[in-house]
C-alpha positions as CSV (number, residue, x, y, z in Angstrom):
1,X,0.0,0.0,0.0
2,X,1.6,3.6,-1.1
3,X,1.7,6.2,1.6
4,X,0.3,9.1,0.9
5,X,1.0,12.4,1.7
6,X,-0.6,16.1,1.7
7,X,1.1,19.4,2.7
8,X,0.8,23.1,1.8
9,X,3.3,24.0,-0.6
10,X,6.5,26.3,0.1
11,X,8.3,28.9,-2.2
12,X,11.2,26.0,-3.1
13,X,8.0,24.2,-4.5
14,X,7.6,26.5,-7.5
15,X,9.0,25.0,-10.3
16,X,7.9,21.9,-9.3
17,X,4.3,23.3,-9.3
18,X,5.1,24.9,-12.9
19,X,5.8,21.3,-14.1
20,X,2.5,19.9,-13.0
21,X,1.0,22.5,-14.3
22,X,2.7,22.1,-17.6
23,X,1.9,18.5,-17.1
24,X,-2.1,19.0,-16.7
25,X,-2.5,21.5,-19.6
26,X,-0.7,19.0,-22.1
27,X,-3.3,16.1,-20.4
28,X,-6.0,18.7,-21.5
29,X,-4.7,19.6,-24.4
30,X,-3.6,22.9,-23.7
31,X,0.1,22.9,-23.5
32,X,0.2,25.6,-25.6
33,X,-1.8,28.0,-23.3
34,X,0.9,28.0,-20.5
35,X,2.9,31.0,-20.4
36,X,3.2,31.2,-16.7
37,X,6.7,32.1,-15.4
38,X,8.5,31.1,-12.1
39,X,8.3,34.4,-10.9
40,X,4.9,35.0,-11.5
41,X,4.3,32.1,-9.5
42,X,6.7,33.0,-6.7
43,X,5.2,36.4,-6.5
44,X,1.5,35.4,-6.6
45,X,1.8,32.3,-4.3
46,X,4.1,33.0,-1.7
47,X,4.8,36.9,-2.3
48,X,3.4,39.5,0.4
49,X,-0.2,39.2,-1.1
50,X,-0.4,35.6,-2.1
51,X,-3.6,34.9,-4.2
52,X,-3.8,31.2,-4.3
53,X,-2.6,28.4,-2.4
54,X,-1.3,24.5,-3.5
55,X,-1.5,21.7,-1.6
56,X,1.1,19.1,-3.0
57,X,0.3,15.3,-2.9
58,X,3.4,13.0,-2.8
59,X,3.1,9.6,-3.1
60,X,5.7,7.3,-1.0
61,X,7.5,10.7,-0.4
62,X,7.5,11.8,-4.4
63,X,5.6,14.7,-5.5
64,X,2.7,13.3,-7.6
65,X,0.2,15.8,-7.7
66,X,-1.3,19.2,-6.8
67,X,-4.5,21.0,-6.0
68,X,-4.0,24.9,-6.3
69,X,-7.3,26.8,-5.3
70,X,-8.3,29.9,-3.8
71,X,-11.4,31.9,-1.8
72,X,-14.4,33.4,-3.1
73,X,-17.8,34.5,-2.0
74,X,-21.1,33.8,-2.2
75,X,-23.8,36.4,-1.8
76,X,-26.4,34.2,-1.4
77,X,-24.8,32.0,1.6
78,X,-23.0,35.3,2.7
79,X,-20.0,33.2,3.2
80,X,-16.7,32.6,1.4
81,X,-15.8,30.0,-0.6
82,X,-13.4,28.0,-1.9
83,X,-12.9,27.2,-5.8
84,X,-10.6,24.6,-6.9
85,X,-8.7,25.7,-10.0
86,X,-6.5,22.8,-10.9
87,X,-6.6,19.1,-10.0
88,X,-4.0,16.9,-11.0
89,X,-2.3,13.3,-10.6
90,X,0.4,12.2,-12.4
91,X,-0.4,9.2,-14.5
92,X,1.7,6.3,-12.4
93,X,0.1,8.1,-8.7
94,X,-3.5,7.5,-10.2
95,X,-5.4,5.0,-8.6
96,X,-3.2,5.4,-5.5
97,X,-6.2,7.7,-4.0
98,X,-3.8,10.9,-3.7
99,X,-6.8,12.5,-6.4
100,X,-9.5,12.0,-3.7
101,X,-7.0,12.6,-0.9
102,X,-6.0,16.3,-1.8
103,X,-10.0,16.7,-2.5
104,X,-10.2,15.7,1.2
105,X,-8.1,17.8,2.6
106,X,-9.7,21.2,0.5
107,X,-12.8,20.0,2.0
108,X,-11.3,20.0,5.4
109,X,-9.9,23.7,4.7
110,X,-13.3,24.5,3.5
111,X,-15.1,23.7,6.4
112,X,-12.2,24.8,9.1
113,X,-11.9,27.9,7.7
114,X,-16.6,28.6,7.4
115,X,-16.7,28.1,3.6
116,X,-20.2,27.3,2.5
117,X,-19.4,25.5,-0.6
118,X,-16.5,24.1,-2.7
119,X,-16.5,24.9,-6.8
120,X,-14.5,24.0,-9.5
121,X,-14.9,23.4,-13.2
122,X,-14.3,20.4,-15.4
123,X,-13.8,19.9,-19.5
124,X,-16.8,18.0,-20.8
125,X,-14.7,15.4,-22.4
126,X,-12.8,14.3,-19.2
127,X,-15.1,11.5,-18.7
128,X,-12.3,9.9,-16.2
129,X,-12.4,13.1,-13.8
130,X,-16.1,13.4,-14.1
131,X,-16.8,10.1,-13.0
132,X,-14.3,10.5,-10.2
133,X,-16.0,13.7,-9.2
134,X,-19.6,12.4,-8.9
135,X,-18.2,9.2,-7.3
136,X,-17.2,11.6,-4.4
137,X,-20.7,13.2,-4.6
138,X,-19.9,16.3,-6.6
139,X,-23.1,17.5,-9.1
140,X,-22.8,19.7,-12.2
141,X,-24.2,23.2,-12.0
142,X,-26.7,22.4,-14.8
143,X,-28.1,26.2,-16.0
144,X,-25.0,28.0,-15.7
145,X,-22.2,28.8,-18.1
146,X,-18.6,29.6,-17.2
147,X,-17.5,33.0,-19.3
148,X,-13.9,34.7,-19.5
149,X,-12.5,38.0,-20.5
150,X,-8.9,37.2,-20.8
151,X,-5.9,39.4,-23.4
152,X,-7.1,42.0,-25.7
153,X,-10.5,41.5,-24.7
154,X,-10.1,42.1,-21.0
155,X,-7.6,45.2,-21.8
156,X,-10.6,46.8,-24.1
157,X,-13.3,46.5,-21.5
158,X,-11.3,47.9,-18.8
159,X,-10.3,50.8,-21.6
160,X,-13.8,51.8,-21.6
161,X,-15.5,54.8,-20.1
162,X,-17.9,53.5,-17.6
């Protein structure tokens, strides 16, 4: 039986995080999306205003995985919240139960820390993690639909008189 592990990340974890992250977007076929940066992640983890947290799974004391996540707030619970950005296990670790043990453990911040609820998103053709996600008890948010302003777009919005 592999031991598992779970434990908030520290600054000496950044590239490391960086290559799971690299790792997950070329699983959803987005390697070419990442343009993140060491330092970006440095700054925005672990600088004096961090703006997301990772948790990093290790399996028999090797890093196989990471959940990076990060509050919000709902108005209707009047409570934060805690939405899960990216999820991922490294191929060999899977089936080892690090996915649903990092899933644990943001369920335990959740709740320590008053959070009403725990979000994230999944792609529609990732039948493995949606299976996996309902197996825990997770439902879809049938009615809604996620939207983005990112780049150029972003930039022109904020560009316009209000």
């Amino acid at each position: 039986m592999s031991q598992l592990q779970i434990r908030p990340a520290q600054p000496a974890d950044t590239d490391l995080i960086l290559a799971l992250i690299r790792e997950l977007a070329a699983y959803e076929k987005l390697g070419d999306q990442v343009v993140a940066q060491p330092a970006q992640l440095l700054e925005h983890l672990f600088g004096p205003r961090p703006h997301a947290e990772v948790l990093i799974g290790e399996v028999d004391g090797q890093a196989a995985g990471f959940a990076l996540f990060f509050h919000n707030f709902s108005t209707f619970l009047g409570q934060p919240g805690i939405y899960l950005e990216d999820l991922y296990v490294r191929p060999a670790a899977r089936g080892a139960g690090l996915g649903k043990a990092l899933l644990t453990r943001l369920a335990s911040l959740a709740v320590e820390r008053g959070c009403g609820r725990l979000d994230w998103g999944v792609l529609n053709w990732n039948e493995p993690a949606l299976g996996f996600y309902r197996s825990l008890g997770a439902r879809p948010q049938d009615g809604w639909t996620n939207y983005r302003l990112s780049g150029a777009a972003l930039r022109a919005l904020a560009e316009k008189p209000a």
